[in-house]
C-alpha positions as CSV (number, residue, x, y, z in Angstrom):
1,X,116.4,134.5,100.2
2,X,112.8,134.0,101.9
3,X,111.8,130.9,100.0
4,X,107.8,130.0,98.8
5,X,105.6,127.3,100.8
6,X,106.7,124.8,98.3
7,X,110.7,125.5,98.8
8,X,109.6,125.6,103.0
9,X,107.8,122.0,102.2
10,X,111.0,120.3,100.6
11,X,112.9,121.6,102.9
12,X,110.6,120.2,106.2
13,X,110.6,117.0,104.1
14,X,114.2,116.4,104.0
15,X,115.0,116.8,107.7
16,X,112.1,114.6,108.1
17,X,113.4,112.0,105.7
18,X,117.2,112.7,107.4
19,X,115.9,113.0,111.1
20,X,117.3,116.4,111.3
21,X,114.9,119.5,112.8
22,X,115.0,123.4,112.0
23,X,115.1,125.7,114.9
24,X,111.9,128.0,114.5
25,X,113.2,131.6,116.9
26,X,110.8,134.3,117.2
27,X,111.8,137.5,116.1
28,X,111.0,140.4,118.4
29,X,112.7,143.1,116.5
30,X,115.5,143.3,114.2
31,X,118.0,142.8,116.6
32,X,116.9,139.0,116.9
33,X,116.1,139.0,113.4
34,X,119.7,139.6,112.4
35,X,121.0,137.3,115.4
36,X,118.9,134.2,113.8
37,X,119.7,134.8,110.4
38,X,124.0,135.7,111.4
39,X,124.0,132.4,112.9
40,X,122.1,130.5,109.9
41,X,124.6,132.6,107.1
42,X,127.4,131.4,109.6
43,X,126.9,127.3,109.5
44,X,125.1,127.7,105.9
45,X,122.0,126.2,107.0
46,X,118.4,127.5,106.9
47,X,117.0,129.5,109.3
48,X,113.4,129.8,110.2
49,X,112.4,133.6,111.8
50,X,109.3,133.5,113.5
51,X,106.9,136.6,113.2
52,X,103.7,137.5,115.3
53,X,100.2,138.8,114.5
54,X,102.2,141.9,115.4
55,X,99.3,144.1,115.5
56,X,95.5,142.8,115.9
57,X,93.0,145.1,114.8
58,X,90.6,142.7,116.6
59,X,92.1,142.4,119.9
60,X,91.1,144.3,123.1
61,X,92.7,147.9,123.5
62,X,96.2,147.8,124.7
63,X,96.6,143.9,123.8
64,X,98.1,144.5,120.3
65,X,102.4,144.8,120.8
66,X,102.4,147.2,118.4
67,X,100.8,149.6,116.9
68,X,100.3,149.5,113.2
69,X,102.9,151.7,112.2
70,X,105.0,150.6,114.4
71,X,104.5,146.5,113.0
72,X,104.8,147.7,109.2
73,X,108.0,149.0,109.9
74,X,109.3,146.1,111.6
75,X,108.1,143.7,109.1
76,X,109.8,145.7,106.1
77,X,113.0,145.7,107.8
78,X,112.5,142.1,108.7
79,X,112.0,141.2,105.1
80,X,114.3,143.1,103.7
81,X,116.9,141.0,105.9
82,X,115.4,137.9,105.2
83,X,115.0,138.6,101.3
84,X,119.2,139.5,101.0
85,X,120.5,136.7,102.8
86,X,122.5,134.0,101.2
87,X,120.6,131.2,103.0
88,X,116.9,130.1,102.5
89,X,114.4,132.1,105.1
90,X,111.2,130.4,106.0
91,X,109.3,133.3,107.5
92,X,107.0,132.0,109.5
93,X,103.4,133.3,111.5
94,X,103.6,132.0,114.9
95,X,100.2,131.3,117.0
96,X,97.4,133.0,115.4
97,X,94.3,132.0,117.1
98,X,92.2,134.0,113.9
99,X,91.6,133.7,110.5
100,X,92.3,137.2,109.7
101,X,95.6,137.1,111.8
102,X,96.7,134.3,109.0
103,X,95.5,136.5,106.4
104,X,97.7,139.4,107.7
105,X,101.1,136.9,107.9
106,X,99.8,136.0,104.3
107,X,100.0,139.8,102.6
108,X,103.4,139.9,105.3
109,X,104.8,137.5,102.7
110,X,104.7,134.4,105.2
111,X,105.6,131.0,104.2
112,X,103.6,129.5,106.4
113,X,101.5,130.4,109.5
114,X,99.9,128.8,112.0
115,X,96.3,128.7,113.3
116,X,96.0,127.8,116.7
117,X,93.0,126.6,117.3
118,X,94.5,124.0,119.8
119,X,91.7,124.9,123.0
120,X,88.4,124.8,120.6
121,X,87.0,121.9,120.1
122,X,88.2,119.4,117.6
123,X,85.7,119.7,115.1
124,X,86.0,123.7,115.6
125,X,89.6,123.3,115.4
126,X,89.2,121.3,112.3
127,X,86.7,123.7,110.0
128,X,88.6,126.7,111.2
129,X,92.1,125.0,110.0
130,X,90.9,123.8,106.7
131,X,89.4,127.7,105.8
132,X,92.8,128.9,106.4
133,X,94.7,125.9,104.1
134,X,92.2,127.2,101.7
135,X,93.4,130.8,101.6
136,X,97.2,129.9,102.2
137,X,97.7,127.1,100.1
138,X,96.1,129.5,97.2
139,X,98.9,132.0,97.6
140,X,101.1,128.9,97.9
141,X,101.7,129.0,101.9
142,X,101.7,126.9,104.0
143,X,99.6,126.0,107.6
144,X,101.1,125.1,111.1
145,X,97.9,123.7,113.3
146,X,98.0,122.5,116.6
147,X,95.9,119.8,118.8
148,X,96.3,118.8,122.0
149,X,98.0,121.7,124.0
150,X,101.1,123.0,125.1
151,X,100.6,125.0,129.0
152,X,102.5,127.5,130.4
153,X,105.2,127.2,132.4
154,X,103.3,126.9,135.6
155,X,100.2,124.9,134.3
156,X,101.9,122.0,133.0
157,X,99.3,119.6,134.8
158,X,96.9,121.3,132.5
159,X,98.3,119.9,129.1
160,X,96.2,117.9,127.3
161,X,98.5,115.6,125.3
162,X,98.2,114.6,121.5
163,X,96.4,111.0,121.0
164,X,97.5,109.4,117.9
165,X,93.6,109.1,117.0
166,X,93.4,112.7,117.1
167,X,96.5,113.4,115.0
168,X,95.7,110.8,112.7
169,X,91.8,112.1,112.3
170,X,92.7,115.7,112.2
171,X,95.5,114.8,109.2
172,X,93.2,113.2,107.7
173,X,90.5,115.6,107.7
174,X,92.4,118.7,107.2
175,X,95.8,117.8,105.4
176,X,97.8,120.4,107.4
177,X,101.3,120.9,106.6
178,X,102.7,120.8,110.1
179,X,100.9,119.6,112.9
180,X,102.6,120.9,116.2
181,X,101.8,117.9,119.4
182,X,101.8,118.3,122.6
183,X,104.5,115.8,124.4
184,X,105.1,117.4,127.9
185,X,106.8,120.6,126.8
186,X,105.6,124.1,128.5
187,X,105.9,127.6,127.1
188,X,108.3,129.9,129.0
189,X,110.5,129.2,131.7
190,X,109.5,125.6,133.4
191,X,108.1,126.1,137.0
192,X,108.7,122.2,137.1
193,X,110.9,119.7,135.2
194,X,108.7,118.4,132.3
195,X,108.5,114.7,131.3
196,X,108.9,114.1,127.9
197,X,106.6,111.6,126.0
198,X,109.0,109.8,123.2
199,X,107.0,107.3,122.5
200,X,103.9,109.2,122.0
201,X,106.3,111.3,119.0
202,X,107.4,107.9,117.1
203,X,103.8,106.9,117.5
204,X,102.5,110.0,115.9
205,X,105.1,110.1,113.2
206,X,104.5,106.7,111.8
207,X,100.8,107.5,111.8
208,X,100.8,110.6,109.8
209,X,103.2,111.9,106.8
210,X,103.6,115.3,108.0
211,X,106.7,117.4,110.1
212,X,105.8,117.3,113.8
213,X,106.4,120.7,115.3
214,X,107.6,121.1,119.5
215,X,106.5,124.3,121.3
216,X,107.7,124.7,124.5
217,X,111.5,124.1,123.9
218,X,113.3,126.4,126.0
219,X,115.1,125.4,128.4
220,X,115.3,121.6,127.3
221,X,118.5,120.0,127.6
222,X,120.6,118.7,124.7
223,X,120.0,115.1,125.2
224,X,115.8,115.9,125.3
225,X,116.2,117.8,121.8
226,X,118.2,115.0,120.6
227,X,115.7,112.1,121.8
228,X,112.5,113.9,120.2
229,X,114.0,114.7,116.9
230,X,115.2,111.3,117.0
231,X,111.5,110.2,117.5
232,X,110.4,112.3,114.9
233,X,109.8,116.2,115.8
234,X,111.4,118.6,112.6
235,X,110.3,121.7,113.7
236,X,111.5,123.3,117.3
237,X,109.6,126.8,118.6
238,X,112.5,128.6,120.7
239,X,112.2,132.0,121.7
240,X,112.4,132.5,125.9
241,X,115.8,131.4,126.3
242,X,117.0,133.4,123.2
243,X,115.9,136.3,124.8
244,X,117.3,135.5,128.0
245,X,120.7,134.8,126.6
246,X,120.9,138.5,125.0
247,X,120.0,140.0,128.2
248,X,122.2,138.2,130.4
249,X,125.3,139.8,128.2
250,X,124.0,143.0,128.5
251,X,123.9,142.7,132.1
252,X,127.6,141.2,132.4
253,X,128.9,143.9,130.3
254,X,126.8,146.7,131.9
255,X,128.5,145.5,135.6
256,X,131.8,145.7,134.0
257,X,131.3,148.7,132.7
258,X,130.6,149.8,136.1
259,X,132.9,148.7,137.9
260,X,135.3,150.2,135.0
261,X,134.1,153.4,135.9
262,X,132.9,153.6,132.0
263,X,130.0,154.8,131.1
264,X,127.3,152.4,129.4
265,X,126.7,153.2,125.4
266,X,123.4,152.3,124.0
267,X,125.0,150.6,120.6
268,X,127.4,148.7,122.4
269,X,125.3,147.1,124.9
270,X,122.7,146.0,121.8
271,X,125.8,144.6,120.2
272,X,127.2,142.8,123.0
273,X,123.2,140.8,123.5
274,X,123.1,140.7,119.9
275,X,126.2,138.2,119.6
276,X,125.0,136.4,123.0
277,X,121.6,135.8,121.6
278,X,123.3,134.7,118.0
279,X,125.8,132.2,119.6
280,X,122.9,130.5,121.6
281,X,121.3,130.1,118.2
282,X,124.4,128.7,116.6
283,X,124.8,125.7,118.8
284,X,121.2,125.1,119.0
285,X,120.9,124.9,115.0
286,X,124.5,122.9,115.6
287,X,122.4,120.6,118.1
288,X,119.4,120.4,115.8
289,X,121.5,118.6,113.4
290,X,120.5,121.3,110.8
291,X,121.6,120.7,107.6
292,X,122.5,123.1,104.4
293,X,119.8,122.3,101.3
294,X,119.3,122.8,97.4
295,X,117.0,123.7,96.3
């Protein structure tokens, strides 16, 4: 079942009440659609799917991933996934720097998206976050925002990490629903090992009332996830290493295949990364401490 905003918000409340945290994994098709939600239906547990402004009628030529026939078609297979599974699916808009991108996830029957906003300045950030809790929390969604901000991989000395001034002001003025930090994580594979800033997560948490959302997580080991949901982070962004997972078994069972002498069939190979990619999902919700809900 794809639960509402409100269903999403009791959920994101009890793991933060329980210090438990919901993996967030992008979906890039319906392959790793159905991986997420296998390993959720398998443990019981809900399972966020993160979508993406798919297709962006605003963005340069070439820059959309797909087109948009291409993106409805995914989308109604994604939610007609989502809508028949026994567990609760929070569908979720990842990074949207655009109004009209939230809007889209919105009418794509979201339950919550996020603005990112993250690199404008604050009091941008803030006007732009609050016109899109407008619109969401109308069509009872709800809205990710980010301050601070999360680098890449190989920019890591260009984070700018979350004061607890800022996260308590932009609460405050705002009254997001998640506010994602930035804590020394990095998006995509990490050029450099990452320090982690606990303290700077409890801090946060006991100044606002809202889920604290990691980007960057790929790649952390199981003792980091363990210490920042600990510290208070409920929501964790994974996609890289998913990805990575899924291709690895294809490649394995493409070299046995090879060496076999056998020749390499299309639905078997998708299969074979399909049940890689679910599995790394599986202990990671396992790791998360996620926990089945009512509600």
């Amino acid at each position: 079942m794809i639960v509402t905003g409100t269903q999403e918000k009791k959920i994101l409340a009890q793991a933060r009440e329980e210090r438990w945290a919901i993996g967030a994994f992008n979906a890039f098709d319906i392959n790793t659609a159905d991986a997420i939600l296998t390993a959720a239906e398998e443990l019981g547990v809900p399972a966020m799917l993160q979508i993406w402004d798919f297709h962006d009628p605003e963005a340069p030529e070439g820059n959309s991933m797909l087109n948009a026939a291409a993106t409805k078609a995914l989308i109604n297979m994604v939610i007609a996934r989502a809508a028949n599974s026994p567990v609760p699916v929070i569908i979720h808009l990842d990074h949207t720097r655009t109004f009209g991108g939230c809007i889209r996830g919105i009418q794509n029957r979201a339950s919550s998206v996020m603005i990112d906003a993250s690199q404008a300045p604050m009091d941008e950030n803030i006007a732009l976050t609050k016109r899109v809790i407008e619109a969401a929390h109308a069509c009872d969604v709800l809205v990710e925002a980010e301050i601070g901000h999360v680098a890449s991989n190989n920019d890591l000395n260009n984070s700018q990490y979350t004061s607890v001034e800022d996260a308590k002001r932009f609460y405050e003025e705002t009254n997001t629903d998640l506010l994602a930090v930035s804590i020394g994580t990095a998006h995509g594979f990490y050029a450099t090992e990452p320090v982690l800033n606990y303290e700077r997560i409890a801090e946060i948490r006991e100044a606002i009332p809202v889920p604290l959302v990691m980007h960057g997580a790929s790649g952390l080991t199981d003792e980091q996830f363990r210490t920042c949901i600990e510290n208070g982070i409920v929501k964790i962004n994974f996609a890289t290493y998913v990805q990575i997972e899924g291709g690895k078994a294809i490649v394995a069972a493409l070299d046995k295949m090879n060496e076999a002498g056998r020749r390499p069939v299309f639905n078997a190979l998708v299969g074979m990364g399909q049940k890689a990619a679910k599995d790394y999902i599986k202990h990671h919700m396992e790791l998360f401490g996620t926990r089945p809900v009512t509600l």
